[in-house]
PQR file with spaces between the fields and no chain letter, atoms N, CA, C, O and H, PARSE charges and radii, in Angstrom:
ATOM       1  N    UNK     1      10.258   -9.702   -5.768 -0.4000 1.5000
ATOM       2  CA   UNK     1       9.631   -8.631   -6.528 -0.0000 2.0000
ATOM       3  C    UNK     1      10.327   -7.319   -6.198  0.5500 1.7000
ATOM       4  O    UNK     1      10.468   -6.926   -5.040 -0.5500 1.4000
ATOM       5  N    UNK     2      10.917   -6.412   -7.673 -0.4000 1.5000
ATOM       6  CA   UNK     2      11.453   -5.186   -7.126 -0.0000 2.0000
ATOM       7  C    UNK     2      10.448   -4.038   -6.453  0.5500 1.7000
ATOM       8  O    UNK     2      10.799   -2.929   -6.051 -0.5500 1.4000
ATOM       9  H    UNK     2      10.803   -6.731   -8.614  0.4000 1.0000
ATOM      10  N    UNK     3       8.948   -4.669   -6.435 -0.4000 1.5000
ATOM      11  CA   UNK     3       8.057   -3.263   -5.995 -0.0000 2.0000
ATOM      12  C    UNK     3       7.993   -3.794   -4.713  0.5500 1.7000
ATOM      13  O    UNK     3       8.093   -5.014   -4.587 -0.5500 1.4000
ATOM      14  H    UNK     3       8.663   -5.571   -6.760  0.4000 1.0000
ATOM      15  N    UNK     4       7.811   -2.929   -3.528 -0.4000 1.5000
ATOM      16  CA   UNK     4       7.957   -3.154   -2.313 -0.0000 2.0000
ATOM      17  C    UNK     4       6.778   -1.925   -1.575  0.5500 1.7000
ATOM      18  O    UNK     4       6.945   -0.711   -1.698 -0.5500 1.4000
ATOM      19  H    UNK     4       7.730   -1.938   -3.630  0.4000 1.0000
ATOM      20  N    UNK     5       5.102   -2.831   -0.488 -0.4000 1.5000
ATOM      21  CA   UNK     5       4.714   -2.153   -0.330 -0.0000 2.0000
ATOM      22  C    UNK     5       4.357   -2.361    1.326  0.5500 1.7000
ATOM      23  O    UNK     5       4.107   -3.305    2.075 -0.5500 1.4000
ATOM      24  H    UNK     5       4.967   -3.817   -0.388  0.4000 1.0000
ATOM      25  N    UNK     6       4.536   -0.396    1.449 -0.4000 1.5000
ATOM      26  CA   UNK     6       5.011   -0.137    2.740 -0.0000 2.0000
ATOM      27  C    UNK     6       3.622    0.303    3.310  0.5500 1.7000
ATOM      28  O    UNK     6       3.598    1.199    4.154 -0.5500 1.4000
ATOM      29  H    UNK     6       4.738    0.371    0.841  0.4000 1.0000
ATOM      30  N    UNK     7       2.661   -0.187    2.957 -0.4000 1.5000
ATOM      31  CA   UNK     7       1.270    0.596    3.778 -0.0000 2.0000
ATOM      32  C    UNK     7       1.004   -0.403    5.338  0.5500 1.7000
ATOM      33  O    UNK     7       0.422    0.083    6.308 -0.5500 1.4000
ATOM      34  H    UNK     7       2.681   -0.915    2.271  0.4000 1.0000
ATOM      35  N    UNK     8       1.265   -1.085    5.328 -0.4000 1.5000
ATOM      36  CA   UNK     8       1.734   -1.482    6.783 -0.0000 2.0000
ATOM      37  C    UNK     8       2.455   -0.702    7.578  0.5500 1.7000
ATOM      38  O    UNK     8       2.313   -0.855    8.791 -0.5500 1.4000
ATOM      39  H    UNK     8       1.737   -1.480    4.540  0.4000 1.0000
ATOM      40  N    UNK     9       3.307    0.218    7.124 -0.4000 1.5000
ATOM      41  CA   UNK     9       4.285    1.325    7.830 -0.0000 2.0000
ATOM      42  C    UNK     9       3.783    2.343    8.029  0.5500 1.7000
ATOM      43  O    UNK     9       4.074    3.057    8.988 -0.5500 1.4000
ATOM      44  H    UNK     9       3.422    0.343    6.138  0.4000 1.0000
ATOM      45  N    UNK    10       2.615    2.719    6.845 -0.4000 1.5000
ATOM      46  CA   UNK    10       2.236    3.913    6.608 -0.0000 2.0000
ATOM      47  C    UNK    10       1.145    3.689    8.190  0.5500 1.7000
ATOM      48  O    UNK    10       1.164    4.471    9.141 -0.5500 1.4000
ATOM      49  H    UNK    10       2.379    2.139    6.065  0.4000 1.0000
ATOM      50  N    UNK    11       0.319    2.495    8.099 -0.4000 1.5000
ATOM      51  CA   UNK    11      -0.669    2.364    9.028 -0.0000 2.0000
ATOM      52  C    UNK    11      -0.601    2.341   10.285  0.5500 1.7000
ATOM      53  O    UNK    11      -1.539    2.411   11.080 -0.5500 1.4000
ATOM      54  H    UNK    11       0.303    1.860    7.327  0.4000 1.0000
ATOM      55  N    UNK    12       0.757    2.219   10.547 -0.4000 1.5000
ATOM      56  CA   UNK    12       1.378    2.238   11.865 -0.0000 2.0000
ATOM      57  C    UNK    12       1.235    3.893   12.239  0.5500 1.7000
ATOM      58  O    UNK    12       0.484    4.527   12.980 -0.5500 1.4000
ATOM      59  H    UNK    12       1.518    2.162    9.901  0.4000 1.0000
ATOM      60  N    UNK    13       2.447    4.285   11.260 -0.4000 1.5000
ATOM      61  CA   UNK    13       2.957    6.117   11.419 -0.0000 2.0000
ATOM      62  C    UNK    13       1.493    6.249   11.704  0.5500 1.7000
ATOM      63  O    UNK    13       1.491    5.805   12.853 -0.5500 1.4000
ATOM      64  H    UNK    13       3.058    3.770   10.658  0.4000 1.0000
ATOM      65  N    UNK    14       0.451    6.503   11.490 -0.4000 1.5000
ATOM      66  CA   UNK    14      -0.882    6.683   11.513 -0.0000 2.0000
ATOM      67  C    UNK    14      -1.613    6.813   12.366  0.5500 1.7000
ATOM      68  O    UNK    14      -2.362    7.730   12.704 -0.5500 1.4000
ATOM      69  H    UNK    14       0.452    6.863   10.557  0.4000 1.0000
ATOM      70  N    UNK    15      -1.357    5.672   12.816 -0.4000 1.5000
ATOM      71  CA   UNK    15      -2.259    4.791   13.652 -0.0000 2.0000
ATOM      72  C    UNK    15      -3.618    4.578   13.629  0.5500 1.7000
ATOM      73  O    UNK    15      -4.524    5.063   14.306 -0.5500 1.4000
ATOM      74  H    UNK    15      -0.749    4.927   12.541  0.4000 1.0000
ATOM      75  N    UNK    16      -3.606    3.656   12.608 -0.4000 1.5000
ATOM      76  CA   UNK    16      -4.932    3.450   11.943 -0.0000 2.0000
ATOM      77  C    UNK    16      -5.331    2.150   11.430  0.5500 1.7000
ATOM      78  O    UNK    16      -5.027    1.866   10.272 -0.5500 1.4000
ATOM      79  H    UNK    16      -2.870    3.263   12.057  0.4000 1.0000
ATOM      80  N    UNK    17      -6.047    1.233   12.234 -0.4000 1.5000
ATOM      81  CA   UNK    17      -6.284   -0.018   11.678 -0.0000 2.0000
ATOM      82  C    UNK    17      -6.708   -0.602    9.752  0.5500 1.7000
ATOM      83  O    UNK    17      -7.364   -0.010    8.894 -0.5500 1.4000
ATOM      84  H    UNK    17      -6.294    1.463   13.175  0.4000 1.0000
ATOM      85  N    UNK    18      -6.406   -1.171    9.729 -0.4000 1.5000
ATOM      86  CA   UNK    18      -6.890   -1.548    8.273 -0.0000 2.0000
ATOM      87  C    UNK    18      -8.476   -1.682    8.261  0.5500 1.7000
ATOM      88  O    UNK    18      -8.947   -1.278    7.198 -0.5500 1.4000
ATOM      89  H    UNK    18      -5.874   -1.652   10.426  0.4000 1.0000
ATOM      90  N    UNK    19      -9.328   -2.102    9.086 -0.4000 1.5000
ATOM      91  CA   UNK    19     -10.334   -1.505    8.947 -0.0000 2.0000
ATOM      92  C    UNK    19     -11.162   -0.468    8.755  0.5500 1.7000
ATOM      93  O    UNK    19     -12.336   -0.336    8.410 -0.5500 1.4000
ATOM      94  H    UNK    19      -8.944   -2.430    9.949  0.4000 1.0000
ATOM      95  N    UNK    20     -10.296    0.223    9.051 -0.4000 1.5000
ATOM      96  CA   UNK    20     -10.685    1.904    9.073 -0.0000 2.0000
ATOM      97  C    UNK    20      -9.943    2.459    7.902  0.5500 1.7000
ATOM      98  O    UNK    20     -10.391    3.373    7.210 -0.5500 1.4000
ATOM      99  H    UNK    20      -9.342    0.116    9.331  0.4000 1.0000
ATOM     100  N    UNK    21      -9.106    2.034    7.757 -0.4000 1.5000
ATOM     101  CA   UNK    21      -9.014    2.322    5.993 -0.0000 2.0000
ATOM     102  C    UNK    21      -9.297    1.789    4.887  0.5500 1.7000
ATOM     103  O    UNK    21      -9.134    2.307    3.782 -0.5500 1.4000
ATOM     104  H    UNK    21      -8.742    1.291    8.319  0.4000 1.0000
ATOM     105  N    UNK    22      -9.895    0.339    5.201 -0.4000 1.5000
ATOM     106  CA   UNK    22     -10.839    0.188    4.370 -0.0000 2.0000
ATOM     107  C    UNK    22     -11.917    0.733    4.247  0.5500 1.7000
ATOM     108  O    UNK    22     -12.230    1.007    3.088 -0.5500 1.4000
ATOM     109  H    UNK    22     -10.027   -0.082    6.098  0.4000 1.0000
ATOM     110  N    UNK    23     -12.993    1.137    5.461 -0.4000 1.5000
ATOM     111  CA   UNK    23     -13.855    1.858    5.059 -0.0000 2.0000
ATOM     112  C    UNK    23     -13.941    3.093    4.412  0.5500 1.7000
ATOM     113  O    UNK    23     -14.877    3.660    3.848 -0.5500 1.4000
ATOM     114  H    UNK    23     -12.739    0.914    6.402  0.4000 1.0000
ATOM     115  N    UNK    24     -12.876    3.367    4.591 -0.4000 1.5000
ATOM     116  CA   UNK    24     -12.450    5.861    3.892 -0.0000 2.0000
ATOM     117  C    UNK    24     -11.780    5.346    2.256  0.5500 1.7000
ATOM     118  O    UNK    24     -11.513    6.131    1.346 -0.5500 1.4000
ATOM     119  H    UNK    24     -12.116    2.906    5.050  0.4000 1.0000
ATOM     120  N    UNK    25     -11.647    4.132    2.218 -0.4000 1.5000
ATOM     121  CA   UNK    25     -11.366    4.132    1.070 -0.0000 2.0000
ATOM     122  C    UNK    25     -12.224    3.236    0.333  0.5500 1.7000
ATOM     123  O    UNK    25     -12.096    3.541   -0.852 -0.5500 1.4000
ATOM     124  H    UNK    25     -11.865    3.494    2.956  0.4000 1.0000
ATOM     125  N    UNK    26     -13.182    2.108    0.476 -0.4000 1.5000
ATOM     126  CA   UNK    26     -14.137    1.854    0.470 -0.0000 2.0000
ATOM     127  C    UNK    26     -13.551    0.597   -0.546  0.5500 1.7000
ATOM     128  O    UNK    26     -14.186    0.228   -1.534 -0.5500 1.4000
ATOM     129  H    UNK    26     -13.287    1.860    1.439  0.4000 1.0000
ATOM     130  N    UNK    27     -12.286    0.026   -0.153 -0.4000 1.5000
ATOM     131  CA   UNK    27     -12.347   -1.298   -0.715 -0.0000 2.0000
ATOM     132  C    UNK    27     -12.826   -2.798    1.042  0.5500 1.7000
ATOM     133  O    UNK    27     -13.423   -2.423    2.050 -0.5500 1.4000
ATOM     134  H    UNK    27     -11.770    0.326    0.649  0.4000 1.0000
ATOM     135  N    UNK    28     -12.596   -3.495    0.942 -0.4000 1.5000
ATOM     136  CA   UNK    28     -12.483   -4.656    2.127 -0.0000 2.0000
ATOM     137  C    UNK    28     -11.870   -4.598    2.886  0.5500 1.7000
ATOM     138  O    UNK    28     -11.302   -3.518    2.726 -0.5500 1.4000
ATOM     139  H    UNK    28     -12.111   -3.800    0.122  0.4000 1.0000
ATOM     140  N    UNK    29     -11.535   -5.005    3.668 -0.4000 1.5000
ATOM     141  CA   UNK    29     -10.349   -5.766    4.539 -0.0000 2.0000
ATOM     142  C    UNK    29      -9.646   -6.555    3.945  0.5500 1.7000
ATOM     143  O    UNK    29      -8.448   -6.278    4.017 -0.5500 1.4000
ATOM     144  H    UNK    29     -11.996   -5.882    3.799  0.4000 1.0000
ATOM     145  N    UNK    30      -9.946   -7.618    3.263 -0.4000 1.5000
ATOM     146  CA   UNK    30      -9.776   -8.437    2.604 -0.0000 2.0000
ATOM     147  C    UNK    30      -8.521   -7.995    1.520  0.5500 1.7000
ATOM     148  O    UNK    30      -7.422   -8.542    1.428 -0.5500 1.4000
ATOM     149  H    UNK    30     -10.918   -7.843    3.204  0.4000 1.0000
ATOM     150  N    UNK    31      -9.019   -6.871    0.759 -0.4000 1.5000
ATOM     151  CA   UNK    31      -8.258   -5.867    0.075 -0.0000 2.0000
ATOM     152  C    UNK    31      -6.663   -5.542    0.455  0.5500 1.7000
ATOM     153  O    UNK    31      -5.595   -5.640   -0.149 -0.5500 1.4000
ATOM     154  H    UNK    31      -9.912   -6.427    0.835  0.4000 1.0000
ATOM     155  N    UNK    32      -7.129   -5.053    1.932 -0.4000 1.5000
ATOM     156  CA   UNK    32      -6.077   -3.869    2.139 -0.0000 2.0000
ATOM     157  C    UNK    32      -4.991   -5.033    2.939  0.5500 1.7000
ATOM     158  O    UNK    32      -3.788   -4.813    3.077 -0.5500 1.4000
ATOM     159  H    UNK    32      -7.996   -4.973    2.423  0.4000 1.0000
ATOM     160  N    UNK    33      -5.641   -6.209    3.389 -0.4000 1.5000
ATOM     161  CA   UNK    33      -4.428   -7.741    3.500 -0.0000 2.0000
ATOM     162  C    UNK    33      -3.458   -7.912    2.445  0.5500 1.7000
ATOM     163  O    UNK    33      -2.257   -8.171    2.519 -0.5500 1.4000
ATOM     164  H    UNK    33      -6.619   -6.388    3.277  0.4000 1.0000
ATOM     165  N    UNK    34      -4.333   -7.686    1.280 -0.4000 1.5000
ATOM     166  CA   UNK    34      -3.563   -8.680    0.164 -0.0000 2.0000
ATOM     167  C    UNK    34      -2.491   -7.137   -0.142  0.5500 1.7000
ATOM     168  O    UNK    34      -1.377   -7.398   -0.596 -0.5500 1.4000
ATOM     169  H    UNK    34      -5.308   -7.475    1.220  0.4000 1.0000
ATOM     170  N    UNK    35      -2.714   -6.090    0.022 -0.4000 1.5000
ATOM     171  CA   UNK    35      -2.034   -4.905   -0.675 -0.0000 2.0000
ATOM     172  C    UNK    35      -0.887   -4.692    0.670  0.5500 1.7000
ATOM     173  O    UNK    35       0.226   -4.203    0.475 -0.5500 1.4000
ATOM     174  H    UNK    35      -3.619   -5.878    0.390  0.4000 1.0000
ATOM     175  N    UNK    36      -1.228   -5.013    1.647 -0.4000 1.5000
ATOM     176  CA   UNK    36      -0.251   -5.057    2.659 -0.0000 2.0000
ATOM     177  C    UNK    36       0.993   -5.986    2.803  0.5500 1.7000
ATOM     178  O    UNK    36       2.127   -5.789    3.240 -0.5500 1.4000
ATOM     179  H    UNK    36      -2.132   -5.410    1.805  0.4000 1.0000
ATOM     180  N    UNK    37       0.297   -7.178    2.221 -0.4000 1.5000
ATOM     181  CA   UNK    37       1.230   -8.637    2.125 -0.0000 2.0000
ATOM     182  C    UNK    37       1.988   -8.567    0.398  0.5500 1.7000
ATOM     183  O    UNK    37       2.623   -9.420   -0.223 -0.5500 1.4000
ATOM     184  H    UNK    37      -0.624   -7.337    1.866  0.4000 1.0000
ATOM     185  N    UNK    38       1.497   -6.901   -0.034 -0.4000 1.5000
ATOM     186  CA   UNK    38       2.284   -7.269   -1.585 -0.0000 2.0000
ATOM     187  C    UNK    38       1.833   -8.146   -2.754  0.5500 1.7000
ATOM     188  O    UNK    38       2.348   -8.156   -3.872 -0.5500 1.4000
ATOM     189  H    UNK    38       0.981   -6.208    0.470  0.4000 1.0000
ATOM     190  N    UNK    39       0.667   -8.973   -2.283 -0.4000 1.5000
ATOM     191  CA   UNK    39      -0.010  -10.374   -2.712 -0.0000 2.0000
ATOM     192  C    UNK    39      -1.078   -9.696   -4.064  0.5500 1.7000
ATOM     193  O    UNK    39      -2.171  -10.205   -4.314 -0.5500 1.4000
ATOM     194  H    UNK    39       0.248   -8.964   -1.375  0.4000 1.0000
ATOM     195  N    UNK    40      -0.642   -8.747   -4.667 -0.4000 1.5000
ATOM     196  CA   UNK    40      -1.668   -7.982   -5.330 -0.0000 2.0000
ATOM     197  C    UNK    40      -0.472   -7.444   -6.556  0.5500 1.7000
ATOM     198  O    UNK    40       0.502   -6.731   -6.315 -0.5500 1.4000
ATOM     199  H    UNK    40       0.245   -8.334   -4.464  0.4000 1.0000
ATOM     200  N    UNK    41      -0.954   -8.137   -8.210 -0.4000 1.5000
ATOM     201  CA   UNK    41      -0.508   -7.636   -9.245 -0.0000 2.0000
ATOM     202  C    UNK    41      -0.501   -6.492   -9.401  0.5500 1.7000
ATOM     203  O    UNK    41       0.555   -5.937   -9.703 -0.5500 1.4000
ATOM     204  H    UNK    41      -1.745   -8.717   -8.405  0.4000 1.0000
ATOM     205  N    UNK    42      -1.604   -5.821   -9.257 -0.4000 1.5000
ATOM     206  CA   UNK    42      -1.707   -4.277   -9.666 -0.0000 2.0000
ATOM     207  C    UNK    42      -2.717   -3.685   -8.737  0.5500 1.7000
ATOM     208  O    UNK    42      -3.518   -4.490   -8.261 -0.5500 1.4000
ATOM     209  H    UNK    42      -2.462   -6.272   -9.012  0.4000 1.0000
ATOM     210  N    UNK    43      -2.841   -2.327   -8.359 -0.4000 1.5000
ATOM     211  CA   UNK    43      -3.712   -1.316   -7.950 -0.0000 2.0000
ATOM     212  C    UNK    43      -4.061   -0.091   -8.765  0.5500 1.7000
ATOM     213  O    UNK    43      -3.218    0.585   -9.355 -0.5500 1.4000
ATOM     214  H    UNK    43      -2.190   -1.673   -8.745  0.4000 1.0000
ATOM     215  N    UNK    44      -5.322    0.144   -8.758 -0.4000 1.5000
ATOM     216  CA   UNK    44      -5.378    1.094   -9.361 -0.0000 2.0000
ATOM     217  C    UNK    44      -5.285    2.517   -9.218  0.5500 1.7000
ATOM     218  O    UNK    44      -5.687    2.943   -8.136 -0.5500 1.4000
ATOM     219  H    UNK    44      -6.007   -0.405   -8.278  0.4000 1.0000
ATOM     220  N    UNK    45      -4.802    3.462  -10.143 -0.4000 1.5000
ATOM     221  CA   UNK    45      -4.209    5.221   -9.500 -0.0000 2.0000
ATOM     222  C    UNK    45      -5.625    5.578   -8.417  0.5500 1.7000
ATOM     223  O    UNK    45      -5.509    6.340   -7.457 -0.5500 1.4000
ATOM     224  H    UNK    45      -4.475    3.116  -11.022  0.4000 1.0000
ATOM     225  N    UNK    46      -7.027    4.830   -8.803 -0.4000 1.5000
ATOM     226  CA   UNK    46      -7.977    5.434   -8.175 -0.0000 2.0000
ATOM     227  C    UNK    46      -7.483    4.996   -6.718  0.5500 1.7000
ATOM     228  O    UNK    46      -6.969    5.890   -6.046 -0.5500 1.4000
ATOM     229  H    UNK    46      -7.120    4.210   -9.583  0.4000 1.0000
ATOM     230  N    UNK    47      -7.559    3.986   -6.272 -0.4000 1.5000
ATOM     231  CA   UNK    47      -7.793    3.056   -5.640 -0.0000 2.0000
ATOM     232  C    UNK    47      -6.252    3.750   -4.701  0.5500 1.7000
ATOM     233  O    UNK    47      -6.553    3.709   -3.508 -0.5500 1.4000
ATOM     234  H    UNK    47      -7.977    3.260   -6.818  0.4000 1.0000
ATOM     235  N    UNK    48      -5.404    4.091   -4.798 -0.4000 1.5000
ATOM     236  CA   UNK    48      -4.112    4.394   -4.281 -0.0000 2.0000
ATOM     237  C    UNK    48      -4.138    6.033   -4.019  0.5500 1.7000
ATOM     238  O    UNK    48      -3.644    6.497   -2.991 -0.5500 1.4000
ATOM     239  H    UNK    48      -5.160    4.124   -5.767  0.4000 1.0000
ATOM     240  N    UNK    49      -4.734    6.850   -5.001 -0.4000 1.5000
ATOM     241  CA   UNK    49      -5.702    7.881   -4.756 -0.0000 2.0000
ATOM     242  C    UNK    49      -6.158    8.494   -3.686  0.5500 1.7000
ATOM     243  O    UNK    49      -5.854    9.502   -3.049 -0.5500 1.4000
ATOM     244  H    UNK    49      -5.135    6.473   -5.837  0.4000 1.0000
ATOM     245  N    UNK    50      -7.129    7.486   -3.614 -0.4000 1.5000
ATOM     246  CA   UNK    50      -7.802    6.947   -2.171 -0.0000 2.0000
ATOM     247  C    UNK    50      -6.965    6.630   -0.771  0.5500 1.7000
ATOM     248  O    UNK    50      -7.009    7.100    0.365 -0.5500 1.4000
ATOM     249  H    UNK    50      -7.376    6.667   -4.131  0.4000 1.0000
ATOM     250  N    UNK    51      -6.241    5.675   -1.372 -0.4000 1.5000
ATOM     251  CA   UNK    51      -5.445    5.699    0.063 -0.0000 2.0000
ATOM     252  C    UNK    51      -4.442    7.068    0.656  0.5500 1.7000
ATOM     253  O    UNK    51      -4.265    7.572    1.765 -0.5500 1.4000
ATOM     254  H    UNK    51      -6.206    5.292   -2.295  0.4000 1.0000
ATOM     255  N    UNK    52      -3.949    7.323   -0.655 -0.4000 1.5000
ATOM     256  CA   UNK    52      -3.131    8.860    0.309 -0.0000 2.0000
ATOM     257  C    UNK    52      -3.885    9.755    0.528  0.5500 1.7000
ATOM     258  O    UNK    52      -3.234   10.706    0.960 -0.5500 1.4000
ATOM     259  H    UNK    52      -4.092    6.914   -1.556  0.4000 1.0000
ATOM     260  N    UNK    53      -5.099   10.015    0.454 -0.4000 1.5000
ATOM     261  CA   UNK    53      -5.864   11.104    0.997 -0.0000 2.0000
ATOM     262  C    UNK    53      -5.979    9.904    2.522  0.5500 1.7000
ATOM     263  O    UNK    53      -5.140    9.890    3.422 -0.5500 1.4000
ATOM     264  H    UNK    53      -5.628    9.242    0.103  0.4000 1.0000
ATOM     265  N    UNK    54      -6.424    9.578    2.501 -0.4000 1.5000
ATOM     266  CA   UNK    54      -6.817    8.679    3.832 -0.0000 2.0000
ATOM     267  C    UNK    54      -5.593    8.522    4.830  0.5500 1.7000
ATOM     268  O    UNK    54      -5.871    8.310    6.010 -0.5500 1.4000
ATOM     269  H    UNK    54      -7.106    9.589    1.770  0.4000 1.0000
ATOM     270  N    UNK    55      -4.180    8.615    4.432 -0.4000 1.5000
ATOM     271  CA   UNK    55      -3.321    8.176    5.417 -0.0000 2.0000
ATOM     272  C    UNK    55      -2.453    9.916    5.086  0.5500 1.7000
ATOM     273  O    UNK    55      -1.334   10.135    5.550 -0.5500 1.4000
ATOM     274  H    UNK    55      -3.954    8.788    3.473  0.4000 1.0000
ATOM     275  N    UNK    56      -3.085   10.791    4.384 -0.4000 1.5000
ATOM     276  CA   UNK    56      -2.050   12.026    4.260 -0.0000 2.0000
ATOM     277  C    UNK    56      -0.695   11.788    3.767  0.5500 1.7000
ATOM     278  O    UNK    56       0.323   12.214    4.311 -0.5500 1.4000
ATOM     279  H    UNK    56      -3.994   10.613    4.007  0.4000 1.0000
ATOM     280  N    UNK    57      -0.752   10.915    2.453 -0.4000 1.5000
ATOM     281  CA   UNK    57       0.525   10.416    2.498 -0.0000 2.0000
ATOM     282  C    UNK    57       1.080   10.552    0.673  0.5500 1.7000
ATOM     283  O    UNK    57       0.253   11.120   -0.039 -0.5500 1.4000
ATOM     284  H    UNK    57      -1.579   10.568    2.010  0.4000 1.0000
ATOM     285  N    UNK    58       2.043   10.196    0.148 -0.4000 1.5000
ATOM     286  CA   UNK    58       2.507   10.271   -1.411 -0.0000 2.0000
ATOM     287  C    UNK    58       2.299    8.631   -1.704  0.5500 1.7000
ATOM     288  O    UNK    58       2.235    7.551   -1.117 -0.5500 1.4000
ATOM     289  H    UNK    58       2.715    9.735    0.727  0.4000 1.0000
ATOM     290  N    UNK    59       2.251    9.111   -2.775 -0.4000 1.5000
ATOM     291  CA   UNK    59       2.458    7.273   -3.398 -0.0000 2.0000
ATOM     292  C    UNK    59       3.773    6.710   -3.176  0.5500 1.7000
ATOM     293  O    UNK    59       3.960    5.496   -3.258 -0.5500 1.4000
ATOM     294  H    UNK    59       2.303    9.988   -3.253  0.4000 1.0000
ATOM     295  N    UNK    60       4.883    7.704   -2.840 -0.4000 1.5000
ATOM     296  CA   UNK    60       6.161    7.037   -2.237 -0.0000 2.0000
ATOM     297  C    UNK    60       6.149    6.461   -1.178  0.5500 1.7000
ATOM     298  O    UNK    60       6.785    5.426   -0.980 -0.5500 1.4000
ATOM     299  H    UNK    60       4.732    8.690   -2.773  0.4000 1.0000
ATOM     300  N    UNK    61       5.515    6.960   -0.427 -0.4000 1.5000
ATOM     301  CA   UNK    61       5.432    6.653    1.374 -0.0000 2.0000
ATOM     302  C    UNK    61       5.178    4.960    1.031  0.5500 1.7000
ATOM     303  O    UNK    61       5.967    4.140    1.500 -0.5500 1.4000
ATOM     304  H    UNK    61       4.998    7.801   -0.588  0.4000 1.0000
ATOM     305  N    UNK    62       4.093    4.550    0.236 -0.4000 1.5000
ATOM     306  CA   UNK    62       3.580    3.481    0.413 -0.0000 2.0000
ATOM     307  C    UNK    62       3.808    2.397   -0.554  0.5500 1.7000
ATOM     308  O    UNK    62       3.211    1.325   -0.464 -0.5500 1.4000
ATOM     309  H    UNK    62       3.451    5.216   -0.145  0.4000 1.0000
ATOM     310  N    UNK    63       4.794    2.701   -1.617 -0.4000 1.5000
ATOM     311  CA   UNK    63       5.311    2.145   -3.296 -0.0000 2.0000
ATOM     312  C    UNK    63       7.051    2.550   -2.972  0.5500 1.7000
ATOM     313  O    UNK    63       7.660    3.615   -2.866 -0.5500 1.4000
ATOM     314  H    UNK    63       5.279    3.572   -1.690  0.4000 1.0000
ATOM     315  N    UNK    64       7.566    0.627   -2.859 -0.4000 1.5000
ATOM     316  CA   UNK    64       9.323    1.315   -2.892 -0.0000 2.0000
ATOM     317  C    UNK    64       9.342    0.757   -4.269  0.5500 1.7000
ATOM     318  O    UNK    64       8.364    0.321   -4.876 -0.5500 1.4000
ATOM     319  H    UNK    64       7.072   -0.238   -2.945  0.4000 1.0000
ATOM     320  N    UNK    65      10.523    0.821   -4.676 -0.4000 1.5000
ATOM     321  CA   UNK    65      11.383    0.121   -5.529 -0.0000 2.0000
ATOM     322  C    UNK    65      12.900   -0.430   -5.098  0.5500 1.7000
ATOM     323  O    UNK    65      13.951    0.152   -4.830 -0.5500 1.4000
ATOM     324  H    UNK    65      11.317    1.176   -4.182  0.4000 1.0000
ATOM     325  N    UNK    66      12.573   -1.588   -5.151 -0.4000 1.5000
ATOM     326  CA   UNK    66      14.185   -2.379   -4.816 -0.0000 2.0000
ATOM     327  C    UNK    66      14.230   -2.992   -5.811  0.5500 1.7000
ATOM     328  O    UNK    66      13.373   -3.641   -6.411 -0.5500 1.4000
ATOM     329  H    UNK    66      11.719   -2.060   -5.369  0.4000 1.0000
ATOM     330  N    UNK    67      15.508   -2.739   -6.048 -0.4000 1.5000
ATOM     331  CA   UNK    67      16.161   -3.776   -7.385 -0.0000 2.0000
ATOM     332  C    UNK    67      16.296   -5.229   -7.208  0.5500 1.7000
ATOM     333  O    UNK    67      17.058   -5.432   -6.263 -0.5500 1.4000
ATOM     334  H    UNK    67      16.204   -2.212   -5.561  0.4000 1.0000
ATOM     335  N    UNK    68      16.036   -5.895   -7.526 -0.4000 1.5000
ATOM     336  CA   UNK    68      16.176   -7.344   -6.863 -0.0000 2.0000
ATOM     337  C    UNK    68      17.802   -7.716   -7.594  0.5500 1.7000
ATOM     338  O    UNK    68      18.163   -7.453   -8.741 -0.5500 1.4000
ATOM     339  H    UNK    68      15.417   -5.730   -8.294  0.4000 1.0000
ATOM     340  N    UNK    69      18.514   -8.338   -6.606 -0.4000 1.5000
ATOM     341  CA   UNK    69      19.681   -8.758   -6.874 -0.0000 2.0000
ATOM     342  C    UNK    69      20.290   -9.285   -7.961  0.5500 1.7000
ATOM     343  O    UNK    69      21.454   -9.143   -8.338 -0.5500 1.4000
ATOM     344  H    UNK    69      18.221   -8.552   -5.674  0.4000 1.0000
ATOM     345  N    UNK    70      18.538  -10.507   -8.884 -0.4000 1.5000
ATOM     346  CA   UNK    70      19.474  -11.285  -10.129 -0.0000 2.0000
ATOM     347  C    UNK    70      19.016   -9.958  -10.637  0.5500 1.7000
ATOM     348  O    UNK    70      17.944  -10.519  -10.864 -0.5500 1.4000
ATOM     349  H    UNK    70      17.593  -10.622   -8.578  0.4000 1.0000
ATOM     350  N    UNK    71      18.842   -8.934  -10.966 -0.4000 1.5000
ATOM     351  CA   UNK    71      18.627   -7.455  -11.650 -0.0000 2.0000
ATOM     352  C    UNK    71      19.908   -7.084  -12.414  0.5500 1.7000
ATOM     353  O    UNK    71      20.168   -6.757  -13.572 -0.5500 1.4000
ATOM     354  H    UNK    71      19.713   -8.478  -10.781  0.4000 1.0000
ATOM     355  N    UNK    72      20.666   -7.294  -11.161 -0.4000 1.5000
ATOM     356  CA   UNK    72      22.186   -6.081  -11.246 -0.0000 2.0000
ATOM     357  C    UNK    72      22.919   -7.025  -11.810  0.5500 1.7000
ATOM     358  O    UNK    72      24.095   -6.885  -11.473 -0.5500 1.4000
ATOM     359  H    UNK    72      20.455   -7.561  -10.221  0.4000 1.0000
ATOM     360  N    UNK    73      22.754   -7.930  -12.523 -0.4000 1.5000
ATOM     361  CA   UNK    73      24.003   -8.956  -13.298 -0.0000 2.0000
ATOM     362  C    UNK    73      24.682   -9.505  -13.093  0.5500 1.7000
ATOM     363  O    UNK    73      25.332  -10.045  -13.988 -0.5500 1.4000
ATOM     364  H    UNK    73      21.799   -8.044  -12.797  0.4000 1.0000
């Protein structure tokens, strides 16, 4: 997948368990696994919103883009 997500990095820089950002952002644990492991089609602007107020962060910090290799031809 070319989207690549870094809130595992972000949670580190932080230092802030995923529990605790699940609660300030008020999805699961469960949630913030599957958005950590990438295992998640879509999020919503609310929902991501939420998380950069909670980690002080951009939607870049935590959303890459890599081109995936068969991409480039």
């Amino acid at each position: 997948m070319a989207i690549v997500v870094n809130l595992d990095v972000m949670l580190v820089r932080r230092k802030m368990r995923s529990r605790e950002l699940a609660d300030r952002v008020g999805i699961t644990e469960q949630n913030v696994s599957l958005l950590k492991s990438g295992k998640v089609k879509g999020v919503r602007f609310e929902t991501l919103e939420r998380i950069c107020a909670a980690l002080d962060c951009q939607p870049g910090d935590i959303l890459e883009y890599r081109p995936d290799e068969a991409e480039d031809g």
